[in-house]
C-alpha positions in Angstrom: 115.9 65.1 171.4 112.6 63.1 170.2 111.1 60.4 172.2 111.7 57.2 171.3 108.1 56.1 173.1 105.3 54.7 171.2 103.1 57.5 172.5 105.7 60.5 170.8 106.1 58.5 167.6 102.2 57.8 167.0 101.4 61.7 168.0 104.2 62.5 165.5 102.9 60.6 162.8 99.4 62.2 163.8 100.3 65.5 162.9 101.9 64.6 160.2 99.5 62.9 158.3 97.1 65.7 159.8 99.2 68.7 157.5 99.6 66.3 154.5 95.3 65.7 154.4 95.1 69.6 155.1 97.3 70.5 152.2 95.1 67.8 150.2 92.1 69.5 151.4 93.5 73.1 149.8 94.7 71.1 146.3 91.3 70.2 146.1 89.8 73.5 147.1 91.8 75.5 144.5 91.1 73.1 141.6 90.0 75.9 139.4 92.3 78.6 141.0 94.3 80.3 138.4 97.8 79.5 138.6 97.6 77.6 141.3 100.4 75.4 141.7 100.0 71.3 143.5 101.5 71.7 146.8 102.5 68.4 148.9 103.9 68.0 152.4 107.5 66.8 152.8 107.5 64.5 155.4 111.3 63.2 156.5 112.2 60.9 159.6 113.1 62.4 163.2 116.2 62.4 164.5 116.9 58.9 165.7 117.8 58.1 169.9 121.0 56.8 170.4 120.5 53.3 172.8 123.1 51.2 173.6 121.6 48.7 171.3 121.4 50.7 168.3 119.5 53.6 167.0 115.4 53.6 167.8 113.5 55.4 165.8 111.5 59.0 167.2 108.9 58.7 164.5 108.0 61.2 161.6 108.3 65.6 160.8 107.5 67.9 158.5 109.8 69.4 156.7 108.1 71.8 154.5 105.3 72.2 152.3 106.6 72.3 148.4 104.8 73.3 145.8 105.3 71.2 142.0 106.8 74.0 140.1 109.6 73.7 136.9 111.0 77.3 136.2 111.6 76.3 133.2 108.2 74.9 132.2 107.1 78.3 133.9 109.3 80.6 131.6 108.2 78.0 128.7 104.7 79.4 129.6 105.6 82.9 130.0 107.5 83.3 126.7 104.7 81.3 124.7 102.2 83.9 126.4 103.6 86.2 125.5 104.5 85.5 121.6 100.6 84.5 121.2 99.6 88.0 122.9 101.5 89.7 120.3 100.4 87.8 117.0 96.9 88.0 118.3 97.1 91.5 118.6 98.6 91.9 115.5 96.5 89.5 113.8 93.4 91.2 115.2 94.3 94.6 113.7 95.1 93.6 110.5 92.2 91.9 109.7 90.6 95.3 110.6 92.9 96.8 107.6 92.2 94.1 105.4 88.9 94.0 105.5 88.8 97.4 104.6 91.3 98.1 101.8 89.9 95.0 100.0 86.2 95.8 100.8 85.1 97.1 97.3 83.1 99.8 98.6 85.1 101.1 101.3 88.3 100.4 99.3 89.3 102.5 96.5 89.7 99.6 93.4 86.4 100.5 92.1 86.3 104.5 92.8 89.7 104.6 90.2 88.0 102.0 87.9 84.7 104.3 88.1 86.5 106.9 87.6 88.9 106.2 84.4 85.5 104.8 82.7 83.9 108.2 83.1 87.2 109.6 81.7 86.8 107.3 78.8 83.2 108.7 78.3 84.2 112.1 78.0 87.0 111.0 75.6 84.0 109.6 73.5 82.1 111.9 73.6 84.1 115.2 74.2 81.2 117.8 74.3 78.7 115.8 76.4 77.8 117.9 79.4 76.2 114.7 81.2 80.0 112.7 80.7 81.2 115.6 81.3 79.5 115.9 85.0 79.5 112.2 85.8 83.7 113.1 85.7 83.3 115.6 87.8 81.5 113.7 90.3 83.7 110.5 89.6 86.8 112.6 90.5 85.2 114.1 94.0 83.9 110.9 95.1 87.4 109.5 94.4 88.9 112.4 96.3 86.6 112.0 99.0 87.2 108.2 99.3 90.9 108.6 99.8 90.0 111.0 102.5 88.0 108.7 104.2 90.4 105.6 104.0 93.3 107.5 105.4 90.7 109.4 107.9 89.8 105.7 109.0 93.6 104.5 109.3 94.4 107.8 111.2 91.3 106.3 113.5 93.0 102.8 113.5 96.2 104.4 114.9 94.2 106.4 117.4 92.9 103.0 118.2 96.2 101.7 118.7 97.5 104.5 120.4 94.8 103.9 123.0 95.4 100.7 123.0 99.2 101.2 123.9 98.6 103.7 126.7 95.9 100.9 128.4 98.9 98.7 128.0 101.2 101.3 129.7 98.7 101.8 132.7 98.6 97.5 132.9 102.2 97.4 133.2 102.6 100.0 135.6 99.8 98.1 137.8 101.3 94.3 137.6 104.7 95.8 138.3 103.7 97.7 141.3 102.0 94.3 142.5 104.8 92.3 142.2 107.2 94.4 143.4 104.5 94.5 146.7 104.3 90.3 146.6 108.4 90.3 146.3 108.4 92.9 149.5 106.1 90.6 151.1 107.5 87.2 150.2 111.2 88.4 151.6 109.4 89.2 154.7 107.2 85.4 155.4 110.1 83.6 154.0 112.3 85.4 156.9 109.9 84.9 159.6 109.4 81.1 158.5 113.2 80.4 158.6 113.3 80.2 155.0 110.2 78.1 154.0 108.7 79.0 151.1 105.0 81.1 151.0 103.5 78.9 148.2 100.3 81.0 147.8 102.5 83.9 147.7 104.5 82.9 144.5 101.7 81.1 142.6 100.0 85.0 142.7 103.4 86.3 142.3 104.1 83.7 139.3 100.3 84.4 137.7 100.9 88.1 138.3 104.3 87.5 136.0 102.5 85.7 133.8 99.6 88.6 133.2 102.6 90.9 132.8 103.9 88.9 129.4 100.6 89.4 127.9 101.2 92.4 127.7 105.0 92.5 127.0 107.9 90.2 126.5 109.7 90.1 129.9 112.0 88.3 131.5 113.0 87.4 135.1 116.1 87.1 137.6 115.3 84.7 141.2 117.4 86.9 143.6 118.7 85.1 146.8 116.4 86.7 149.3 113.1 85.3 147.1 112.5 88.1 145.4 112.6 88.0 141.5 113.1 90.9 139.3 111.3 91.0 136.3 112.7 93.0 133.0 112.0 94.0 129.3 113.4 94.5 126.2 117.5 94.2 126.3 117.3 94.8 130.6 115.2 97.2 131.0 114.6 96.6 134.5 110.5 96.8 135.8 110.8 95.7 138.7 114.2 95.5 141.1 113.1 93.8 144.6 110.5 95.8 146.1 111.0 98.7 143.7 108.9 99.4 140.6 110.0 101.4 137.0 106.9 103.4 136.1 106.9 103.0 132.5 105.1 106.4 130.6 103.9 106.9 126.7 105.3 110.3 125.2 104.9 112.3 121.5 107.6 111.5 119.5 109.7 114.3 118.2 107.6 116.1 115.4 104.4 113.7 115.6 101.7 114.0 117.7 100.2 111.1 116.4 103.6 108.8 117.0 103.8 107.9 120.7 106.5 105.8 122.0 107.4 104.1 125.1 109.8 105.3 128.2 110.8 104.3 131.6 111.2 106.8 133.7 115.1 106.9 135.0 116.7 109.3 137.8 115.2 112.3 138.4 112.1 111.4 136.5 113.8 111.5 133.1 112.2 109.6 130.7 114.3 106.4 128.4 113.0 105.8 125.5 112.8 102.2 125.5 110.0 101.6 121.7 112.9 99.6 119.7 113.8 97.3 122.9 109.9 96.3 123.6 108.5 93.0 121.9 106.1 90.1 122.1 102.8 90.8 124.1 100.0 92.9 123.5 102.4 96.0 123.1 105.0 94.4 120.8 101.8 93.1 118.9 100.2 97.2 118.9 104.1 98.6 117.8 104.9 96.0 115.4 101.3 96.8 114.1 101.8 100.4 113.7 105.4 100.5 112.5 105.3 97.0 110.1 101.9 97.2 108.5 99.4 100.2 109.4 102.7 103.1 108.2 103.1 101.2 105.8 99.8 100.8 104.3 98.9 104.9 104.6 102.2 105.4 102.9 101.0 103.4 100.3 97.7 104.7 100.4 99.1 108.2 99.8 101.8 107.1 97.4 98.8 106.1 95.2 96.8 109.3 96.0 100.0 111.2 94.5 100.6 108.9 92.0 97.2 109.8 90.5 96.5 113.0 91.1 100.4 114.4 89.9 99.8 111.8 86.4 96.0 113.3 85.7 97.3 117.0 86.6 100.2 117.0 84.6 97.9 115.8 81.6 94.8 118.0 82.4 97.9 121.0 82.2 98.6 120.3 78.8 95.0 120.1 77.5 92.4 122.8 76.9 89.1 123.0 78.7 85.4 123.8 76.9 86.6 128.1 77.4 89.6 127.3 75.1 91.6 127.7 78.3 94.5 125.8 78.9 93.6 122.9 81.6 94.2 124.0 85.1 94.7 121.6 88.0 92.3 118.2 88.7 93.3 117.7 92.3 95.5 119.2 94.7 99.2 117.8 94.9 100.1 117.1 98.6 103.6 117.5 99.4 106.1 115.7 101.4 105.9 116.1 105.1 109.1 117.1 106.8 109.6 116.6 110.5 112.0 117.6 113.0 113.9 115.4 115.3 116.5 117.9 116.3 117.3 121.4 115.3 115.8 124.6 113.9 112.3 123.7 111.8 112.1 124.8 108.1 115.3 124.7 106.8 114.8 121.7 105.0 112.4 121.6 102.0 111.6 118.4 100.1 109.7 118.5 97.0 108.8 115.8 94.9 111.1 115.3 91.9 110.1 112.3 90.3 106.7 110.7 90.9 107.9 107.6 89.3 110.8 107.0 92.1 109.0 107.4 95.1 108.0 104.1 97.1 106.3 104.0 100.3 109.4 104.4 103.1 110.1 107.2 105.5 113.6 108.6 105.4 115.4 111.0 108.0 118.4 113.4 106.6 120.9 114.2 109.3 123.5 116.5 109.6 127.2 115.0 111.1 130.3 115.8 110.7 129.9 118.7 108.1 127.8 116.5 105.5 124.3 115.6 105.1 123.1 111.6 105.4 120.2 110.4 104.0 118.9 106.8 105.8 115.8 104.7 105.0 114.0 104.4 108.3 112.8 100.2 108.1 116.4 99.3 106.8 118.6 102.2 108.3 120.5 102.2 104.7 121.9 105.1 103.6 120.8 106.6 100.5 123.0 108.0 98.0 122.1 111.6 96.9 123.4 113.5 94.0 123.3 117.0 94.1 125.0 119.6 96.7 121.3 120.3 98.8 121.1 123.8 97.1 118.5 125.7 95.2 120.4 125.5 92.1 121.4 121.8 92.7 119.3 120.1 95.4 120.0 116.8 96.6 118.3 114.2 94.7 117.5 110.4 96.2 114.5 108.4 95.7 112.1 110.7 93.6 112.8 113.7 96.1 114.7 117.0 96.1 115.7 118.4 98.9 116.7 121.8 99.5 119.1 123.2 102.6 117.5 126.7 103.1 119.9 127.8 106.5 123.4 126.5 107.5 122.9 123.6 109.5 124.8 122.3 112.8 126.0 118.6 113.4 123.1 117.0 115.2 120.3 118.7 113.2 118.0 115.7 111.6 114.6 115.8 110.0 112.4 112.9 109.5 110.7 112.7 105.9 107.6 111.1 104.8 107.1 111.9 101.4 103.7 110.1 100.9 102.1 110.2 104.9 99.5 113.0 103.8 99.4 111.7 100.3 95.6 110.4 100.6 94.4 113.2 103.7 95.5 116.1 101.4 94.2 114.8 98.2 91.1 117.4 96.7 89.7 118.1 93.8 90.5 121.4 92.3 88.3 122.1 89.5 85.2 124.1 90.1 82.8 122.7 87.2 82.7 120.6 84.3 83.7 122.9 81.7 86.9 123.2 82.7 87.9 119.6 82.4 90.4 119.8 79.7 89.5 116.9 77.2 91.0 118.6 73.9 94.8 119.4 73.4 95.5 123.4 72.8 97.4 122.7 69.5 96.4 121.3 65.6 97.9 120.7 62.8 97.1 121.4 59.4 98.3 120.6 55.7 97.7 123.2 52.9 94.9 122.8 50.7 97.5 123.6 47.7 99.9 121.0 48.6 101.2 118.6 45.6 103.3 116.1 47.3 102.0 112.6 49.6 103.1 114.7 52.9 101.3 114.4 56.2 101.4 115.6 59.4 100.1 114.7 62.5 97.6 115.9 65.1 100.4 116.6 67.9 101.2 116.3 71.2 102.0 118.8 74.1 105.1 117.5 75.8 105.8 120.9 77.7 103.1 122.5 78.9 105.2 125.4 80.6 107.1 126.4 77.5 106.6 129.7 76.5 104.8 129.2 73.6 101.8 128.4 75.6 102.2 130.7 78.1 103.3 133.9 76.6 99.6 134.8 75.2 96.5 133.3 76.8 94.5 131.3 73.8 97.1 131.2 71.5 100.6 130.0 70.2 103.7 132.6 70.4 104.5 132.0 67.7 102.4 129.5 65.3 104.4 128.1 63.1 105.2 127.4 59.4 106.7 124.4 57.8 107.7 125.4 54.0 109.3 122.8 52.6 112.1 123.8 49.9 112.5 120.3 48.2 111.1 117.0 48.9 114.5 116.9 51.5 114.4 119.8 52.9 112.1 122.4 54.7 112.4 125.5 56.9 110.8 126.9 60.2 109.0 130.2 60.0 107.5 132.3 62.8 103.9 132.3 61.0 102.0 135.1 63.5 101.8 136.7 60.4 100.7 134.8 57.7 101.2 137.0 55.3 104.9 137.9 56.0 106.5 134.7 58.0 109.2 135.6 59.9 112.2 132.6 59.0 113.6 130.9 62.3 115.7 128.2 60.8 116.3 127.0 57.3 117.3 124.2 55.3 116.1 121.3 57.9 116.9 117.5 56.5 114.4 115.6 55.8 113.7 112.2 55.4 110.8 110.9 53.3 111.0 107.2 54.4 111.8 108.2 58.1 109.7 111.4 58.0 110.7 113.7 60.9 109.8 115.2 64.8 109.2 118.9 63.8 110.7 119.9 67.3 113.4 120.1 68.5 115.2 121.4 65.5 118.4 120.9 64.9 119.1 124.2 65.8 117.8 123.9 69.4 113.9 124.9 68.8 111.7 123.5 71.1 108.0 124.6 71.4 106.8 122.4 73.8 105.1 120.0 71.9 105.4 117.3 68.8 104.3 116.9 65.2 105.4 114.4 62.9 105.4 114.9 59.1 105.4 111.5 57.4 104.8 110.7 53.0 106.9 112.5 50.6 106.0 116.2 50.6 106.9 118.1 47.0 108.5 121.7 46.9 106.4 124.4 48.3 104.5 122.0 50.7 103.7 123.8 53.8 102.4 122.2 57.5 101.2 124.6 59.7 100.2 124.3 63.5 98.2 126.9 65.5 96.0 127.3 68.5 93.0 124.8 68.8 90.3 127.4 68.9 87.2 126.5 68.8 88.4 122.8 69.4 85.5 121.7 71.7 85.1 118.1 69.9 88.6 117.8 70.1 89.1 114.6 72.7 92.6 113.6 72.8 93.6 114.8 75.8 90.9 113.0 77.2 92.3 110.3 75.3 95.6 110.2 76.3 94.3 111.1 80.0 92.1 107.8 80.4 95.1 105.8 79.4 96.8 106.6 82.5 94.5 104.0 83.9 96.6 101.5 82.5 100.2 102.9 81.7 102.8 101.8 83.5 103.5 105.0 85.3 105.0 103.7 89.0 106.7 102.0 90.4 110.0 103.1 88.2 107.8 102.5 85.3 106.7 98.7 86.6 103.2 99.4 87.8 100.0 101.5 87.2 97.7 103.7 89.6 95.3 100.4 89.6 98.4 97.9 90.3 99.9 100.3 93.0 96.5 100.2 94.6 96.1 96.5 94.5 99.6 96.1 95.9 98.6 97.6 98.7 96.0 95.3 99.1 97.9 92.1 98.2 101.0 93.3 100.9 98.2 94.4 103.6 96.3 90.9 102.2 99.1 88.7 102.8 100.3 90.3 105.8 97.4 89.8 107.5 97.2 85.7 106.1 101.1 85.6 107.6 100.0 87.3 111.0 97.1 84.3 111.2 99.3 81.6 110.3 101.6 83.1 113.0 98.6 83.3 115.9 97.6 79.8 115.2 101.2 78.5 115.3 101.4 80.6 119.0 98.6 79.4 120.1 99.3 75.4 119.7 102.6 76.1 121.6 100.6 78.4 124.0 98.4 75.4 124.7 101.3 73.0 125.5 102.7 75.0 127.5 99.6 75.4 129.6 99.6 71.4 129.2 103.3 71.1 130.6 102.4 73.4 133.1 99.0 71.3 134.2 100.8 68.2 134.2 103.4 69.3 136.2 101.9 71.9 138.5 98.0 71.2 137.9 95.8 69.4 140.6 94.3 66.6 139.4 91.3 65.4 141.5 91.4 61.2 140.9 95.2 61.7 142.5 94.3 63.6 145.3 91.2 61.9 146.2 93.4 58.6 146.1 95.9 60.4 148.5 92.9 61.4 150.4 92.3 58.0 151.4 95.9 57.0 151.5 96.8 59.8 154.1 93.3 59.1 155.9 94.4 55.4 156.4 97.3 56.7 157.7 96.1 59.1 160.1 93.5 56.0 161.5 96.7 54.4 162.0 98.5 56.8 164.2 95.6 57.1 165.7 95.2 53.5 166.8 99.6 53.6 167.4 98.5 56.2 169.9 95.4 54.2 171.6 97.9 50.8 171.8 100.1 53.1 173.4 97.2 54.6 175.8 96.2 51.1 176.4 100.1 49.6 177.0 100.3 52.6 179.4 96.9 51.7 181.6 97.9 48.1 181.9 101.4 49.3 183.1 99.5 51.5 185.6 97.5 48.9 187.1 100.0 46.1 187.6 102.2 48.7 189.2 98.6 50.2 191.6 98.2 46.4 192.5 
């Protein structure tokens, strides 16, 4: 039991007063210590004596040593810390995008602008070997610049994939340390009888703190002191004084796609990418899967776009050799992926460049049938089609083609426009063989009577055989003879001088005119020509081979109007607007992710405020309790000398 003497309650308030201007004396010497948390001594009155006259007081203890600390101003902090780690991040790498897909020279905007004028050039002037060559460098510089933007976005995700495995490594490091600091806490707060090691959970707390910069966590106080910390939806990082090492791996069928694990039992890794959000690593993910994917689909989508709309037009032309056109640039092709089962079996070709969009799409195989999902929305598709050579399935501009009998399980991941952009070369070798004139002409008879006309023409099917049966010439040309001014027939005019009939007695039209093919009869030679007037009996129209055509530009015509035809986009946008949508949704993106950072940021900084005023030593308050506790401790000091001095006069009276 405490003394009631003066002596015992002046040394108690002594000590007292001695541990609350030492705890003063550390607020004030970790001022600037990061997450340090204002500790202050808890003083509470000793155990009063029992006297026959009442209760006299024993003086003053210590109970403990408290830090100021709200756990929910704390998790306040942590969660704002994290949200502003991750728009930062994100904010940080989109700018890097943005600044180059709008850039006009490292973009592409002008390099398709350069390049449609010098395809407008060569439409003027058709047998110019200097517009000629300024197309042919036009269309390898415009190659070469898709190459480099998507070589420079494949760098940007080698960035980020960098950037994800330092993130890894952090994570592993902070939750190692805190799973030491909860080991060691247990221990000092058993040995104290339960008091609590301040210094030890400020680090403990900053250490937590670090850890949702990096990723969105979130924590469980456990009874012994120790606090388990987790991720995602519960994936644990930390269990007492036991740490989850957290590991990158290589996605199946990518090696540029690495996603993020915990290592379970055994060392058997859980994939854990879709659970992680909010810090550094949700910022890096939501980077890669939300904007940068995105943005090289797009990329490539364009890339295709152009190259399949100029090929299919330089196919149907003929070059300066009187050759039909072959091939601008190289069409890339879907990329196909597997997830699980036996490679190869699936092949997706493009079907309808108009169709495709810039998504990724895995086709799985359950329960005896084949799904097809869009991989940002997880819809399924609908496919016509039964998936086989004869009748592939059909979805979203694709066809896809089940080589092998499948099992339930098997899936494939497809990208139909990923290597749209890297892939994309020019094919042609030289000038000459850019194919500005169209392989057909028309003519009218000289000996014609009637007001008939016919026109130019137009290749519609490059691939018919009438092109492709005899190099440099139609099989067959043909003869229009027209019988009466409303009728005609069809001859087979390789022979002009003994036309062989193919169909007879054609309706005509003179006010509506009429599309030579396809006949009524089901004649189709790959290509158009409208008669128009009012042709007399015995008229004839004939069309042939365009040789010699080398001032013949209107293939070159109707190539340099791709520029502006609404050709994507299911006929909504053209290459330029597909391009510049890629720059307005990587443009406003970006804008969104700033707005977002700022927004974070404001929060993050009240939170820090709540915490400061709360937990944050401020200097004018302890120095005032400084001087408050000093007074205090003079006091004792001088209860303690009356004492001393009550004492000595007691001595002496009783020595006399």
């Amino acid at each position: 039991m405490a003394d009631s003497s003066l002596l015992s309650i002046g040394s108690s308030g002594l000590q007292a007063f001695q541990r609350s201007l030492n705890t003063i004396g550390h607020n004030i010497a970790n001022v600037n210590t990061d997450g340090y948390s204002k500790q202050s001594v808890d003083l509470v009155t000793r155990i009063p004596q029992a006297n026959s006259y009442g209760f006299a007081g024993t003086g003053v203890q210590t109970s403990s040593i408290s830090r100021s600390y709200d756990a929910f101003v704390e998790a306040n902090l942590r969660n704002t810390t994290a949200s502003a780690s991750e728009f930062e991040t994100f904010h940080a790498l989109a700018a890097q995008l943005d600044n180059v897909v709008a850039d006009p020279d490292a973009g592409l905007s002008t390099s398709i602008q350069n390049f449609f004028d010098a395809m407008q050039d060569v439409a003027d002037t058709p047998t110019s070997t200097a517009a000629r060559e300024v197309l042919f460098n036009e269309g390898n510089n415009l190659a070469e610049q898709f190459n480099a933007l998507a070589s420079w976005m494949d760098s940007l995700r080698g960035q980020v994939n960098n950037d994800i495995k330092d993130s890894v490594t952090e994570i592993n490091r902070l939750s190692e340390s805190i799973a030491k600091l909860n080991e060691t806490i247990v221990f000092e707060q058993g040995r104290s009888g339960g008091q609590p090691v301040n210094d030890l959970l400020d680090q403990r707390d900053t250490l937590i703190r670090q850890l949702s910069e990096i990723v969105s966590i979130s924590t469980l106080q456990q009874d012994d002191g120790s606090i388990n910390v987790m991720t995602g939806t519960g994936q644990t990082l930390v269990v007492g004084n036991k740490a989850s090492a957290v590991d990158v791996y290589i996605e199946a069928g990518d090696p540029n796609q690495l996603g993020i694990a915990i290592k379970g039992t055994g060392g058997v890794l859980v994939p854990i990418t879709a659970q992680i959000s909010g810090g550094q690593l949700g910022g890096l993910l939501g980077f890669r899967d939300r904007m940068l994917d995105p943005a090289i689909n797009s990329l490539g989508l364009v890339a295709m776009g152009l190259g399949n709309y100029i090929n299919e037009q330089q196919t149907r032309g003929m070059d300066l050799d009187g050759s039909l056109g072959a091939q601008f640039f190289s069409m890339p092709q879907p990329q196909v992926l597997t997830l699980a089962g036996t490679p190869g079996i699936v092949s997706v070709k493009v079907d309808d460049i108009s169709q495709l969009d810039n998504n990724d799409y895995t086709l799985r195989f359950n329960s005896g049938a084949w799904q097809l999902t869009q991989n940002d929305t997880d819809q399924v598709v609908t496919m016509t089609g039964s998936g086989t050579a004869a009748d592939p399935f059909i979805a979203k501009g694709l066809s896809f083609e089940i080589t092998a009998a499948p099992v339930n399980g098997d899936a494939y991941l497809i990208r139909p426009t990923r290597n749209g952009a890297s892939d994309m070369h020019m094919t042609l070798v030289n000038n000459r063989q850019i194919a500005a004139a169209a392989p057909i002409r028309s003519l009218a008879s000289t000996a014609n009577t009637g007001s008939g006309e016919i026109s130019a023409g137009t290749v519609t099917d490059i691939n018919n055989s009438v092109f492709q049966s005899s190099a440099g010439q139609l099989s067959p040309p043909v003869l229009v003879r027209f019988t009466n001014s409303t009728s005609y027939d069809i001859y087979d005019n390789s022979n002009p001088a003994a036309p062989v009939l193919l169909e007879a007695g054609i309706a005509y039209d003179p006010a509506a005119g009429a599309e030579v093919f396809p006949t009524p009869g089901g004649l189709d030679h790959g290509y158009r020509v409208h008669i128009s007037g009012a042709p007399l009996s015995g008229d004839e129209f004939s069309t042939e081979f365009n040789t010699g055509g080398i001032g013949d530009n209107r293939n070159a015509l109707l190539m340099s109007a791709i520029a502006t035809t609404k050709v994507m986009a299911n006929g909504t946008a053209s290459i330029s607007d597909s391009y510049n949508s890629l720059v307005a949704d990587v443009g406003t993106g970006t804008r969104q992710a700033e707005f977002s950072s700022l927004a974070q940021n404001r929060m993050l900084e009240q939170a820090r405020s709540a915490r400061e005023s709360t937990s944050g030593v401020n200097l004018d308050e302890e120095a005032a309790n400084l001087v408050r506790f000093q007074q205090a401790y003079q006091a004792a000091a001088q209860v303690i000398s009356v004492a001393n001095s009550l004492f000595d006069t007691l001595f002496n009276a009783v020595r006399r």
